[in-house]
C-alpha positions in Angstrom: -8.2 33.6 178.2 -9.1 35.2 174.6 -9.7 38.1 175.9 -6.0 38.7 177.7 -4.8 37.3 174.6 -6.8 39.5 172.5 -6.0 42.0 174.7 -2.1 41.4 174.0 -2.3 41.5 170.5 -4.1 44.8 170.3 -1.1 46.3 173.3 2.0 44.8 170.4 0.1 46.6 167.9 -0.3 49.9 169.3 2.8 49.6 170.7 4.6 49.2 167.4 2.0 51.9 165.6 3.5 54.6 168.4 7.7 53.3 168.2 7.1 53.4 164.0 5.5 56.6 164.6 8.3 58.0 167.2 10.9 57.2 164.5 9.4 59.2 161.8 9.1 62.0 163.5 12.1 62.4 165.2 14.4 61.8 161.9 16.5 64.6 161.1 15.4 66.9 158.3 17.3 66.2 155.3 20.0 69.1 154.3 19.7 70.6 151.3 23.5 71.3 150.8 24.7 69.3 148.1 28.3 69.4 150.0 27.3 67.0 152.9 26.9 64.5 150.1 30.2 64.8 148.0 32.4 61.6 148.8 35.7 62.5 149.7 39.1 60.7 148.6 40.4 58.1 150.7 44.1 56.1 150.1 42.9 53.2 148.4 45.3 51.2 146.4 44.7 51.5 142.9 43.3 55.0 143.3 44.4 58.6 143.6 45.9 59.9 146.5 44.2 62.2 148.2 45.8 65.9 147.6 47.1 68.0 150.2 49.8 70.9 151.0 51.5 71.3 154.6 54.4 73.1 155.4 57.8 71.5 156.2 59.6 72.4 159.5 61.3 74.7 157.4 58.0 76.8 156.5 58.1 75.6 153.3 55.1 74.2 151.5 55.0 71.1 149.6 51.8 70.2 147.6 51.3 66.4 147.0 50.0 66.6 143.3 53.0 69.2 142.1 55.1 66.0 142.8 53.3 64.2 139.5 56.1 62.5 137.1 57.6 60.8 140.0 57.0 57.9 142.8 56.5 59.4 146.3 56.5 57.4 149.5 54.4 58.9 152.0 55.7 58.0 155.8 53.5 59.1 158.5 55.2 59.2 161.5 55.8 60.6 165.1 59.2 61.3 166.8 58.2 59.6 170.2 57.1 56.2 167.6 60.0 53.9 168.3 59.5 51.9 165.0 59.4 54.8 163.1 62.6 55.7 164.6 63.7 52.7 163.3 62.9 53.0 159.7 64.1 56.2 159.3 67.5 55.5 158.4 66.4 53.8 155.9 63.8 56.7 154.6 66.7 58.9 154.7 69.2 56.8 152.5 66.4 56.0 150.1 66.0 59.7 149.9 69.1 60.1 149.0 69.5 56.8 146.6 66.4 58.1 144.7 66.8 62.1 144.7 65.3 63.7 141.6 63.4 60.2 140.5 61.3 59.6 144.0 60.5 62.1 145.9 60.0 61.0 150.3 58.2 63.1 152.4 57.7 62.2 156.3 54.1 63.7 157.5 54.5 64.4 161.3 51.9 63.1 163.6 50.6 66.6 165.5 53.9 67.8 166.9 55.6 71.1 167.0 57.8 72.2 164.0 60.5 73.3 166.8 60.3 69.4 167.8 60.0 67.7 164.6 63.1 70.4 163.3 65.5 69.1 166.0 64.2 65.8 165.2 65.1 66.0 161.4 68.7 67.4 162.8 69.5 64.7 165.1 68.5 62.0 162.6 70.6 63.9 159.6 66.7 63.9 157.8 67.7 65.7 154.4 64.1 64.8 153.0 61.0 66.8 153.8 59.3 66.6 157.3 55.9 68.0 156.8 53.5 69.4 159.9 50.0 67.8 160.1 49.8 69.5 163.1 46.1 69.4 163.7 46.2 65.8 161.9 43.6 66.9 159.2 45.6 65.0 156.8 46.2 61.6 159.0 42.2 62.1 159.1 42.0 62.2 155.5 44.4 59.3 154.8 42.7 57.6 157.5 46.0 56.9 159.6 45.3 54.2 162.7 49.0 53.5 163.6 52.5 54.3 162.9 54.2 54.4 161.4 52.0 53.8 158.2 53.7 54.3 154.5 51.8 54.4 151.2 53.5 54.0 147.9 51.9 56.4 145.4 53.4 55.9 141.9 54.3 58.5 138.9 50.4 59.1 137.8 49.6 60.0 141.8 48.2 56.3 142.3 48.0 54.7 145.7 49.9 51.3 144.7 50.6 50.2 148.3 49.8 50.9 152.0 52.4 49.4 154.4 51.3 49.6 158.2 54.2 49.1 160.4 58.3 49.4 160.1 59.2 49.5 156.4 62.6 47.6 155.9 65.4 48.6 153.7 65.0 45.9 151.0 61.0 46.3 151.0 61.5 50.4 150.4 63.8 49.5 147.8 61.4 47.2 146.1 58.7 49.5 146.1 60.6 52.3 144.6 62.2 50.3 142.2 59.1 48.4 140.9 57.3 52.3 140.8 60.5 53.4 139.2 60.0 50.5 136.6 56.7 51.1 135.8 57.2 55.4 135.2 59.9 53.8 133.0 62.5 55.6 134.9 64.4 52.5 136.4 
């Protein structure tokens, strides 16, 4: 009976001496490249927002960080996202309510600028409709359902990530309290 047992002990041992081996040598190599290393910005309230420039379905290009001095809400969206179809009314006449002191801009989700275009035209969308069209910036903001809204204040600060229909009176709030703190009321 020692012996099996003994016998045991000594299989667990060189069992576990061979998997701790196993490991070691099949661990990647470590890469040199100081790049793979470099954290990258993520929308986190009470930090920067992550820069970026896309192209509106216009062609024109909008860059996030020439919009510093003023609040921008950022509304990711999709035209076949029923809720966001919802809240764009509202988008629109906050666009309009806050042109020159808040700036809206509507990130599509992937779709072609022909699409988003007739979109903006059906839904009278007078405030930019940018292209992600290969979603790098969803990716980067770290989108997981629309529609999804940040709230970036006057100094390019993430202040508020809404997930889900934005109302009227909430939009309103959020521009008015970042309005109120760039001391632009």
């Amino acid at each position: 009976m020692l012996k099996s047992r003994f016998e045991w002990v000594i299989l667990i041992v060189v069992a576990a001496l061979l998997g701790s081996a196993w490991i070691v040598v099949s661990q990647e190599p470590a890469v040199a490249d100081a790049s793979v290393y470099t954290l990258t910005e993520a929308p986190i309230v009470g930090h920067p927002a992550p820069n970026f420039t896309l192209q509106d379905s216009l062609g024109q290009e909008v860059t996030l960080h020439n919009l510093a001095g003023q609040p921008v809400v950022l509304n990711f969206w999709a035209t076949w996202c029923a809720p966001c179809r919802v809240e764009m009314p509202a988008l629109q006449q906050a666009s309009v309510q806050y042109n020159g002191r808040a700036t809206i801009l509507g990130v599509n989700q992937g779709e072609a600028a022909r699409n988003v275009a007739d979109f903006g035209a059906e839904y009278r969308i007078s405030y930019p409709l940018l292209l992600d069209t290969d979603q790098e910036i969803s990716r980067l903001y770290e989108v997981r359902g629309l529609p999804t809204t940040l709230f970036i204040d006057a100094n390019g600060i993430v202040r508020e990530v809404v997930i889900g229909t934005v109302t009227e009176a909430v939009l309103q709030d959020r521009v008015e309290r970042l309005l109120a703190e760039a001391g632009n009321p």
